[in-house]
VMD Tcl script that draws the C-alpha trace (Angstrom):
set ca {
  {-15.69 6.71 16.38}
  {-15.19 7.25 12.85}
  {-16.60 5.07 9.86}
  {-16.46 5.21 6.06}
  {-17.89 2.68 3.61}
  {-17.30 2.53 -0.11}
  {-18.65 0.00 -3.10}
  {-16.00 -1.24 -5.14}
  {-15.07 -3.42 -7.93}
  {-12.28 -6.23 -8.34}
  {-10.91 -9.17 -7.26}
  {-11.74 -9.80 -3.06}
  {-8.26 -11.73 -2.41}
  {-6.39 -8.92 -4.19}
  {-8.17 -6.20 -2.55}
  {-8.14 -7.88 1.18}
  {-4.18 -8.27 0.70}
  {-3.70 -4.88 -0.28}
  {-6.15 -3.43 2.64}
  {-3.99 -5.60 4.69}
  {-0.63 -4.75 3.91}
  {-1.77 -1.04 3.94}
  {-3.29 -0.90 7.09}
  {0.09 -2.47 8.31}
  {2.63 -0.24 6.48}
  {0.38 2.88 7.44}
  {2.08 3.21 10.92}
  {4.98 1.14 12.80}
  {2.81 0.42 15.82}
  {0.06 -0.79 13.67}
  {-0.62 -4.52 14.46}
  {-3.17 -7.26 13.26}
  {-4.82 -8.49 15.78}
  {-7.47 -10.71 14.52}
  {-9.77 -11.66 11.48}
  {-12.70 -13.79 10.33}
  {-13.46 -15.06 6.60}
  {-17.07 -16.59 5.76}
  {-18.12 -17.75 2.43}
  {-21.47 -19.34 0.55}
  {-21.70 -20.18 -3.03}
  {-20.75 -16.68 -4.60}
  {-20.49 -14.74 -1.53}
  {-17.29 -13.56 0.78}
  {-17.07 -11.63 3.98}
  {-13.71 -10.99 5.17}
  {-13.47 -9.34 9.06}
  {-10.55 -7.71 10.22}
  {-9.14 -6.14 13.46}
  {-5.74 -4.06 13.48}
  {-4.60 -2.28 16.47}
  {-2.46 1.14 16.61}
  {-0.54 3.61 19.75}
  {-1.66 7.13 18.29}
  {0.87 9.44 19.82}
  {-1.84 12.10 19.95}
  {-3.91 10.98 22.01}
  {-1.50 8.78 24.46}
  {-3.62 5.04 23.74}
  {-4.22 2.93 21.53}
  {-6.87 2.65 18.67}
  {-8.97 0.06 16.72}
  {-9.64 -0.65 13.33}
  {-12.39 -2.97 12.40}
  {-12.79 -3.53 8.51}
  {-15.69 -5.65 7.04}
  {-14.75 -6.93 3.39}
  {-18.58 -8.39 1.79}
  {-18.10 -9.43 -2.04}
  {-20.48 -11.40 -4.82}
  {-18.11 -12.18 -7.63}
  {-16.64 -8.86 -8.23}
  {-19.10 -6.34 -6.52}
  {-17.41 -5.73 -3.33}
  {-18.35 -3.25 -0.10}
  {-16.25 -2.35 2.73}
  {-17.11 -1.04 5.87}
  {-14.40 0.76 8.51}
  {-15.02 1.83 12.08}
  {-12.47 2.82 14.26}
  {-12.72 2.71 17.89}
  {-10.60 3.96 20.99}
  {-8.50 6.70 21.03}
  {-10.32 8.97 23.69}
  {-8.90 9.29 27.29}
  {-12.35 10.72 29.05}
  {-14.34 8.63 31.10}
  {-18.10 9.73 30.02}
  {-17.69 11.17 26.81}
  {-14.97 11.22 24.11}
  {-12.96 14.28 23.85}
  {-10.40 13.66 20.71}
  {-10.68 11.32 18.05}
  {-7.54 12.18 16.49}
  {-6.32 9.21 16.89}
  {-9.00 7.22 15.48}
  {-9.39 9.86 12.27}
  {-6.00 9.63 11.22}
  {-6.29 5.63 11.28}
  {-9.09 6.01 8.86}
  {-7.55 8.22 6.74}
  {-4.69 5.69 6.62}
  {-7.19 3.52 4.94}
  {-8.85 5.86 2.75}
  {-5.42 6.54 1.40}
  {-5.23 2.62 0.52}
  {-8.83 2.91 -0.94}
  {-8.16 5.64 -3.02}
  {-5.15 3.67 -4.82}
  {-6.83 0.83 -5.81}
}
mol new
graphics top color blue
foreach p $ca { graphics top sphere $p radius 0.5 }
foreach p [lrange $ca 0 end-1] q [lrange $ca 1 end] { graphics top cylinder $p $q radius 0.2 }
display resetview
C-alpha cells in the first residue's frame, strides 16, 4: 500500500477534473471504476476509485483518491491498493508505487 496526501489551493471542480483525466491518461488500462461526491454549506468531499493491470506485477491495482475542500482550501488523500501476488504478506508494490507516482505527477502540475 502506498499513500500520499498534500494541502492545496484552487478551485475543487477544476482540480477533481484534472485528477480525473490524469489518473485516466496516466496508463491505457487505467479505468474509473466508481466515485462519491458529498457536500454541506461550504464543504466538498469528492471519492474516487480507478482501477489499473500493472504489467509488473501480473494484477491489477487500486487507486482510491479522497478530494475534501472549504472554499478554496483543499486536501487530498491517495492510497493505492493491490498489486501483490503473495498470499500472507505483500512482496512487490511496484505496481501500486508507480500508480501513485502517476498522480503525484498530476499534483505536481497544478
Amino acid at each position: 500500500m502506498a499513500k500520499m496526501e498534500r494541502s492545496l489551493k484552487g478551485d475543487f471542480d477544476s482540480i477533481l477534473k484534472r485528477l480525473h483525466e490524469g489518473i485516466l491518461s496516466g496508463s491505457m488500462s487505467a479505468s474509473y471504476e466508481e466515485g462519491s461526491d458529498w457536500q454541506t454549506g461550504d464543504a466538498r468531499v469528492a471519492v474516487r476509485v480507478y482501477e489499473r493491470y500493472s504489467w509488473i506485477g501480473s494484477n491489477r491495482v487500486s487507486l482510491a483518491i479522497t478530494l475534501a475542500a472549504r472554499d478554496d482550501d483543499l486536501f487530498l488523500s491517495a492510497i493505492t491498493s493491490g498489486g501483490s501476488q503473495a498470499m500472507f504478506f505483500k512482496i512487490n508494490t511496484w505496481g501500486e508505487s508507480g500508480f501513485l507516482r502517476k498522480l503525484e505527477q498530476v499534483v505536481e502540475s497544478l
